[in-house]
C-alpha positions as CSV (number, residue, x, y, z in Angstrom):
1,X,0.0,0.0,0.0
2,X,2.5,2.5,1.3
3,X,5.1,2.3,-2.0
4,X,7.6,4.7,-2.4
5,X,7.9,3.8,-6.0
6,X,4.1,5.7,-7.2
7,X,4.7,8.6,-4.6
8,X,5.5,11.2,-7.9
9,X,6.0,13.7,-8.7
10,X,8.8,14.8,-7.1
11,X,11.4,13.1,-4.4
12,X,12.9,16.5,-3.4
13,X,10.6,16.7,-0.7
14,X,10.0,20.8,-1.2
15,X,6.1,21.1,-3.0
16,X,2.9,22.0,-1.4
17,X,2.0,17.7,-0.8
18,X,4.8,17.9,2.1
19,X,2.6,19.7,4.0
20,X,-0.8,19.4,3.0
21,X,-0.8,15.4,2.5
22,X,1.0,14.7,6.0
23,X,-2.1,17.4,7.4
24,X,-4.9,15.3,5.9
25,X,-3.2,12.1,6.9
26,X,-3.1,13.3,10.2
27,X,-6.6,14.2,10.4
28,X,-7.7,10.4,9.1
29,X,-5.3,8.7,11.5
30,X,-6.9,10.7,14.6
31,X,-10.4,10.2,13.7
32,X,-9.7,6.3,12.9
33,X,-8.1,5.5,16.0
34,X,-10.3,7.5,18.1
35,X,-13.2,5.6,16.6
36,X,-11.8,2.1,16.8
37,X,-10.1,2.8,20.1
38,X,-13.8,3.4,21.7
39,X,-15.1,0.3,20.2
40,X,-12.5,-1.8,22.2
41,X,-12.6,0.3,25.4
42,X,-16.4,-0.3,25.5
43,X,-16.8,-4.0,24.3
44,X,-14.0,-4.5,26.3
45,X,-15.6,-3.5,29.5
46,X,-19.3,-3.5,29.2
47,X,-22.3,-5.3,27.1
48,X,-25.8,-4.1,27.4
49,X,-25.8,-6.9,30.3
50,X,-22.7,-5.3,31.7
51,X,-20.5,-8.0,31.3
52,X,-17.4,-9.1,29.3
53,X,-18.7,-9.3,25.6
54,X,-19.0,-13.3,24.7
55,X,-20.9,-12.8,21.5
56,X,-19.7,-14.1,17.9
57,X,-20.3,-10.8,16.3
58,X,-18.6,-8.3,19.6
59,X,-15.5,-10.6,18.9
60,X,-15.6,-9.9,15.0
61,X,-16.3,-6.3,16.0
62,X,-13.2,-6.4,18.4
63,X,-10.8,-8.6,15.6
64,X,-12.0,-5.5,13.0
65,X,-11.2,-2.4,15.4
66,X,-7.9,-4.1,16.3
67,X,-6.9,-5.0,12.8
68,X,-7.8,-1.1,11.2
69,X,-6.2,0.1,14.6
70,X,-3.2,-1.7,13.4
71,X,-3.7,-1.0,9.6
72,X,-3.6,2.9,10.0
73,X,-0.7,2.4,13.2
74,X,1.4,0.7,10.3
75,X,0.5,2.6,7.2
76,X,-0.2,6.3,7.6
77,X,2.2,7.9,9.6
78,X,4.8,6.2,7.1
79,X,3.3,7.2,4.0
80,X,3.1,10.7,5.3
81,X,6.6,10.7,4.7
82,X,6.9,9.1,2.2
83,X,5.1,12.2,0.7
84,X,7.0,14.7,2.8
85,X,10.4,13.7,2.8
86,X,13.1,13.5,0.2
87,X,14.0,9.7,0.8
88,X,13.0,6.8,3.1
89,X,14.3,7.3,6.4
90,X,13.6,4.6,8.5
91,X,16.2,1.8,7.4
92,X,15.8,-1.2,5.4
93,X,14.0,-3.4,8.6
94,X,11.5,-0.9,8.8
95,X,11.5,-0.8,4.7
96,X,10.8,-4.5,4.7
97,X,8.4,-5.2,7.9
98,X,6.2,-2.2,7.6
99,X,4.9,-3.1,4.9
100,X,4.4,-6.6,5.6
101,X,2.1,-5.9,8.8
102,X,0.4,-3.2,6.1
103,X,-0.5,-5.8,3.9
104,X,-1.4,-8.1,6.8
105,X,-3.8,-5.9,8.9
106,X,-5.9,-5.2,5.6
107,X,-6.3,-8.4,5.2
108,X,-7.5,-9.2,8.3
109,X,-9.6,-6.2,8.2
110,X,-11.4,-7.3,4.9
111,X,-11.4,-11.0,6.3
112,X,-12.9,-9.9,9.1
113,X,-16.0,-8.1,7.2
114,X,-16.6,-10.8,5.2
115,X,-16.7,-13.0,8.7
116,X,-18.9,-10.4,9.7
117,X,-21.6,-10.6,6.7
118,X,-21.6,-14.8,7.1
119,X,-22.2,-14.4,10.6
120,X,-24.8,-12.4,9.8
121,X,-26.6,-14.1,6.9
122,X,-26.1,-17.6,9.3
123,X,-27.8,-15.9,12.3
124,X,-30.9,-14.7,10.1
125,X,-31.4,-17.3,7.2
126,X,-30.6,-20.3,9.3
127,X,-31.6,-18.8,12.6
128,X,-32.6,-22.2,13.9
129,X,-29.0,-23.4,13.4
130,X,-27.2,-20.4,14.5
131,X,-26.7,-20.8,18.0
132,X,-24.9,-24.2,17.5
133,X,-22.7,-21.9,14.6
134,X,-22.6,-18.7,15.9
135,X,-20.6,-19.7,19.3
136,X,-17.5,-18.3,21.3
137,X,-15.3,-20.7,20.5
138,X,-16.3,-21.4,16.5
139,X,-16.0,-17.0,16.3
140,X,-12.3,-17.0,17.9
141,X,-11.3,-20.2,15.7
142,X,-12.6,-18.0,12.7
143,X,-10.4,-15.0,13.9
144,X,-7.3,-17.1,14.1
145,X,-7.8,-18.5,11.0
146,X,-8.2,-15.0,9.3
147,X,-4.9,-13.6,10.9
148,X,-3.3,-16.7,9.9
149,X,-4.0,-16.3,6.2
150,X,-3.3,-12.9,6.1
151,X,0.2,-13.6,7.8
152,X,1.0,-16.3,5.5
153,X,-0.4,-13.9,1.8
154,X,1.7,-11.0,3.1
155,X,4.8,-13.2,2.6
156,X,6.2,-12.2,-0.7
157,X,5.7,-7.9,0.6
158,X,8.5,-9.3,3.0
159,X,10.3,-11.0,0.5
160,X,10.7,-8.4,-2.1
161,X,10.0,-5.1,-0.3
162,X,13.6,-3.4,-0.2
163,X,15.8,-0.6,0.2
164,X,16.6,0.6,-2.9
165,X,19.7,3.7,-4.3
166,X,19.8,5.2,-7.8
167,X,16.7,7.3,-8.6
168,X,18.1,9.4,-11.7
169,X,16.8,13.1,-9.8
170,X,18.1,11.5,-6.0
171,X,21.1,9.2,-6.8
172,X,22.1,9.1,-3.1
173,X,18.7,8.9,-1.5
174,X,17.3,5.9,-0.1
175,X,13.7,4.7,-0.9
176,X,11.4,1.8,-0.2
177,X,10.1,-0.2,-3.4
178,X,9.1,-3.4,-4.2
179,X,11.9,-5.4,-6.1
180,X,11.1,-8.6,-8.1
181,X,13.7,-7.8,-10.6
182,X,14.4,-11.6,-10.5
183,X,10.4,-12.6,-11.5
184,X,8.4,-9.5,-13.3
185,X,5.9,-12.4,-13.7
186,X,5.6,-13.7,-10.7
187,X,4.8,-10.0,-9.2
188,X,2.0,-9.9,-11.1
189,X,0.6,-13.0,-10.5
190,X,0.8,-11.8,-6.9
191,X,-0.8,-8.7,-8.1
192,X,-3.6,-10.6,-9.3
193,X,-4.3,-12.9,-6.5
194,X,-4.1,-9.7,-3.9
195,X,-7.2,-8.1,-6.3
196,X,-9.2,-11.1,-6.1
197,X,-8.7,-12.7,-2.7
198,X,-8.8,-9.2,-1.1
199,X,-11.3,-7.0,-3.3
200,X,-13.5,-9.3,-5.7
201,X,-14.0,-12.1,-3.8
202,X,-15.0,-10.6,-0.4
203,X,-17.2,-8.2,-2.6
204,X,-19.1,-10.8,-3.7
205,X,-19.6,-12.5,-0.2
206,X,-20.6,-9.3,1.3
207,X,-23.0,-8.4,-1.4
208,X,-24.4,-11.9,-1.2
209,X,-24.7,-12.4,2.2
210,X,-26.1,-9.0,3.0
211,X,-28.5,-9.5,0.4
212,X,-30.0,-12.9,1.6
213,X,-29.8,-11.2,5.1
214,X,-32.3,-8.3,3.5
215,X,-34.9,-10.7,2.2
216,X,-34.9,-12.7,5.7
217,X,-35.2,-8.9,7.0
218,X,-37.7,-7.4,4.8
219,X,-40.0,-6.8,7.4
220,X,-38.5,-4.5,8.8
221,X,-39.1,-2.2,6.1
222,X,-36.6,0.3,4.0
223,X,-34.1,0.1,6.9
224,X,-32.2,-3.2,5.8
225,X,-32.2,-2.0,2.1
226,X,-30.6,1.1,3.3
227,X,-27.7,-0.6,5.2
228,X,-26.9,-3.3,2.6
229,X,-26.4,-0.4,-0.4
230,X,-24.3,1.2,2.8
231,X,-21.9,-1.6,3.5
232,X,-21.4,-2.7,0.1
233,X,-21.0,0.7,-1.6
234,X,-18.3,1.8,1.4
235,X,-16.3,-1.2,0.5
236,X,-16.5,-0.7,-3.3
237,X,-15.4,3.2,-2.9
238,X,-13.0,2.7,-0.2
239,X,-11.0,0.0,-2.4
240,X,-11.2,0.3,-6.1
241,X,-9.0,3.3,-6.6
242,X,-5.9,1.5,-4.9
243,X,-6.8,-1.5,-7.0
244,X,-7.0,0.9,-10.3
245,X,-3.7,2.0,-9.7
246,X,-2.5,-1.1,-8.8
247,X,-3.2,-2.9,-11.8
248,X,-2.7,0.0,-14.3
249,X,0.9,0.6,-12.9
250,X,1.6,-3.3,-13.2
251,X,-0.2,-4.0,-16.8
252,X,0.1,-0.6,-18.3
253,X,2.0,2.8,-18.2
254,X,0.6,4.7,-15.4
255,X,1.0,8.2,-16.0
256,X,3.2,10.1,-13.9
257,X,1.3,14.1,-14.0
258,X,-0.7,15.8,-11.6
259,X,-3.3,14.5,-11.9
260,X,-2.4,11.1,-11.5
261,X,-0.5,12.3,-8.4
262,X,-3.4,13.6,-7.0
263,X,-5.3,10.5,-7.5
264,X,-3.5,8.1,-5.6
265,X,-3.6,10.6,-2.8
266,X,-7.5,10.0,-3.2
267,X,-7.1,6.6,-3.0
268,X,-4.4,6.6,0.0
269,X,-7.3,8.4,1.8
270,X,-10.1,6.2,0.4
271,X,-8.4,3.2,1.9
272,X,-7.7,4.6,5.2
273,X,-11.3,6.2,5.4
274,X,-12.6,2.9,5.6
275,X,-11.0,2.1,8.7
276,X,-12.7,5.3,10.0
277,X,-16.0,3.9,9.0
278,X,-15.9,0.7,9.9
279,X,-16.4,2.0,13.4
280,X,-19.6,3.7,12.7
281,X,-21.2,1.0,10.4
282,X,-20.5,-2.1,12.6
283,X,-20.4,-0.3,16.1
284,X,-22.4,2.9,16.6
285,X,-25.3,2.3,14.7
286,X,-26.2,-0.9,16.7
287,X,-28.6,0.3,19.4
288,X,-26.5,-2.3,21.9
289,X,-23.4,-0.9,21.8
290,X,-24.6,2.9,22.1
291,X,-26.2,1.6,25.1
292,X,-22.8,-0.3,25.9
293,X,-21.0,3.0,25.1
294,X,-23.6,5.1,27.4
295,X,-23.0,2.4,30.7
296,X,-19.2,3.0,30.3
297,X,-18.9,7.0,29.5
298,X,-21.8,8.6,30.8
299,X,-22.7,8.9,34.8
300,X,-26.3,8.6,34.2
301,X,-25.3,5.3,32.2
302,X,-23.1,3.8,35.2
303,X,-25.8,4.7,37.7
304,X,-28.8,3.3,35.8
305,X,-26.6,0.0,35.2
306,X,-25.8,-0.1,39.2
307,X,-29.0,0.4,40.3
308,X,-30.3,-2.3,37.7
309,X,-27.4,-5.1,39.0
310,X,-29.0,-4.1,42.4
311,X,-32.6,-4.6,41.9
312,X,-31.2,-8.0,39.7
313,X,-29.6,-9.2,42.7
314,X,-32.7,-8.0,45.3
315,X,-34.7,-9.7,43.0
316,X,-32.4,-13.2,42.6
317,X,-32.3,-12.9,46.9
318,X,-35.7,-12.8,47.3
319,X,-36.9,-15.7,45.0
320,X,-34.4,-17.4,46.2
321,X,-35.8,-17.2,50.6
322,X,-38.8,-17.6,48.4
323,X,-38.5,-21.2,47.0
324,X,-36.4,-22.5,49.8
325,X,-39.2,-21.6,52.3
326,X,-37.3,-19.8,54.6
327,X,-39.3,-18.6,57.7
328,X,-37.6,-15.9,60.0
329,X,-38.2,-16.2,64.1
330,X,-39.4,-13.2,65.8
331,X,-37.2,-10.8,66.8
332,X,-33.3,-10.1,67.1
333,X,-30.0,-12.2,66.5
334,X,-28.8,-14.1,63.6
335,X,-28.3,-17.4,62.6
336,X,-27.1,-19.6,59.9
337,X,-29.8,-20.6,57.6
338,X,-28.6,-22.4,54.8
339,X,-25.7,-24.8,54.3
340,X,-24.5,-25.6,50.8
341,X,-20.7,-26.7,49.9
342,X,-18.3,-24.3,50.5
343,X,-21.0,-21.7,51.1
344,X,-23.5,-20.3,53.7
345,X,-26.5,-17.8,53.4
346,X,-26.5,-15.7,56.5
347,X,-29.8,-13.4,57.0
348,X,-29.4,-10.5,60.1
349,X,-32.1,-9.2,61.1
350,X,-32.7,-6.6,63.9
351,X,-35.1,-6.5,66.6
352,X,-37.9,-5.5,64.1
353,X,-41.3,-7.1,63.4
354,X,-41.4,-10.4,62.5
355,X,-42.6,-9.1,59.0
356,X,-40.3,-7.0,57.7
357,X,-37.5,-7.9,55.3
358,X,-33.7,-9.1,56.2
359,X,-31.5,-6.1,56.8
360,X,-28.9,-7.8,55.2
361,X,-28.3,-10.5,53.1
362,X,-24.3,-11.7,53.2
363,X,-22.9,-14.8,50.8
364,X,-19.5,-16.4,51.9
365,X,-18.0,-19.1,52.7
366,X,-18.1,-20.5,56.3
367,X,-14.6,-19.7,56.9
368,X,-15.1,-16.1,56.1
369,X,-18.3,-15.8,58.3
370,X,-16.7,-17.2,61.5
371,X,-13.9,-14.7,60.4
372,X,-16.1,-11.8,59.9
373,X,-18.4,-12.2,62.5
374,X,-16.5,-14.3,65.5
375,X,-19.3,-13.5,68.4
376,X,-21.9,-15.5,66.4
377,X,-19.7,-19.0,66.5
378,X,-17.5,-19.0,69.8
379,X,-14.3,-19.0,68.2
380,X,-15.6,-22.6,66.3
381,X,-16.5,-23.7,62.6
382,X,-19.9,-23.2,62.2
383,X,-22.1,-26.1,61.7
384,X,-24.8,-27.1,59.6
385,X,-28.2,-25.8,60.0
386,X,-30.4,-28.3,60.9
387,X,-33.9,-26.5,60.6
């Protein structure tokens, strides 16, 4: 993606791109990481539930924020240079594995949406099936498999990205290109397979997928119509002018003007706009993660969720004293009412009526309640309740 060899027209480093192109760079970097960053902070933390995230699609969700966290980490702070300084400054290790974790983190970030649309189409159009599918463990093998293909098609941007010397207007300077001096052909076979297996292929499966998951959806009215033509037509935009440029510089003579400098800019920030919007298509407009997002950054969230886990826990104690028939004596002291393995329910209550509710309801282990509260046991274990 980032290749030193297309970044025309000039390598002295002195027009109007060194500025402007780092600017807009930097403005796309912040706004993608800021985005992506708050998915994993909040599925990291908090689901609508507030607990840890276990679902299939909250670990794709994760998998994509991670990998375009790590695309635009890689990618645009080095192309920026590449546009605003004379020559390649970073040495040839930086030359070589940059650009392999570039090509890797797309990938895995175009892997994952097409992991994302199956998911989808398997949860709607074979809903009956989809809990068996759609599990934990079947979601992290599919993320491991999707980093491990990328790893293994980024290969050959290792083998053949070098440092290389002898531009004829920078002799001296150092820049990063791609060098298969040794097999033209074989570089665009490459070429080839990167278009289909990363641009036609998952186009297809998205279009498909989301498109069978419309007509399972289509009583829901305009709203599924709307997000297919969404996801698919990001994807197309976001990727066809680096795959334009791409095949034009390896099949024809790609022209080197103004205008076609000012193109692949377009495309360098149509590819990295997409992992700006991933966020906001897979993330934000889902009414469970805004909720997600409003338990973790708002205080009105937090305390609504608290006093929910409180009135679920009230509620779990009481039908609880409910089914085990648990009848309080009149008036003060405490006892142990309930023995279970490792753990005892231990109800307080004051010197009240005999009708009102247990002050206090404490789970713990026997150990901990002899610990806690010594004057009820006489320095002994406690024992088993026997009524």
């Amino acid at each position: 993606m980032a290749n030193a060899s297309l970044s025309w027209p000039s390598v002295s480093g002195s027009g109007p791109e060194t500025v402007i192109v780092p600017v807009l760079f930097g403005v796309i970097f912040l706004l993608g990481m800021v985005g992506n960053m708050l998915v994993l902070v909040v599925l990291g933390h908090l689901r609508p539930g507030g607990r840890p995230s276990r679902s299939a699609t909250n670990i794709f969700i994760l998998n994509l924020s991670i990998a375009d966290c790590s695309f635009l980490v890689f990618c645009v702070p080095f192309q920026a240079t590449i546009y605003s300084l004379p020559e390649w400054v970073f040495g040839a290790f930086f030359c070589k594995w940059v650009h392999y974790l570039v090509m890797t983190t797309m990938l895995v970030s175009i892997f994952t949406l097409v992991a994302m649309s199956v998911d989808r189409y398997i949860a709607v159009v074979h809903a009956k099936r989809s809990l068996c599918i759609r599990s934990k463990r079947n979601a992290t093998l599919g993320v491991g498999v999707i980093w491990l293909l990328s790893l293994l098609i980024a290969i050959p941007v290792a083998q053949h990205q070098a440092l290389m010397r002898g531009h004829r207007q920078a002799p001296n300077s150092s820049f990063c290109w791609e060098h298969w001096a040794d097999n033209p052909a074989a570089k665009q076979v490459y070429k080839v397979t990167i278009l289909v297996v990363g641009y036609l292929l998952p186009l297809v499966l998205i279009t498909c997928c989301y498109a069978k998951v419309g007509v399972g959806a289509r009583g829901d009215g305009d709203g599924w119509l709307a997000t297919v033509l969404l996801v698919v037509a990001v994807f197309l935009i976001s990727w066809l002018p680096h795959h334009i440029i791409t095949m034009w510089a390896e099949f024809g003579k790609f022209p080197l003007n103004d205008i076609s400098f000012t193109f692949r800019i377009i495309a360098h920030c149509l590819a990295y706009g997409n992992s700006c919007i991933n966020p906001i298509i897979y993330a934000f407009l889902s009414e469970n993660f805004r909720t997600a997002c409003r338990q973790v950054f708002t205080c009105k969230g937090l305390l609504h969720y608290q006093q929910r886990k409180k009135q679920e826990k009230c509620s779990s104690a009481q039908k609880f004293l409910a089914q085990a028939q648990i009848h309080l004596k009149r008036g003060g002291g405490s006892r142990p009412i309930l023995d279970v393995p490792s753990v005892t329910l231990m109800v307080l209550t004051g010197a009240v009526h005999s009708s009102s509710p247990p002050l206090l309801i404490i789970v713990a282990s026997e150990r901990q309640l002899s610990e806690m509260f010594p004057m009820f046991y006489g320095g002994v274990a406690p024992k088993a309740a026997t009524g």
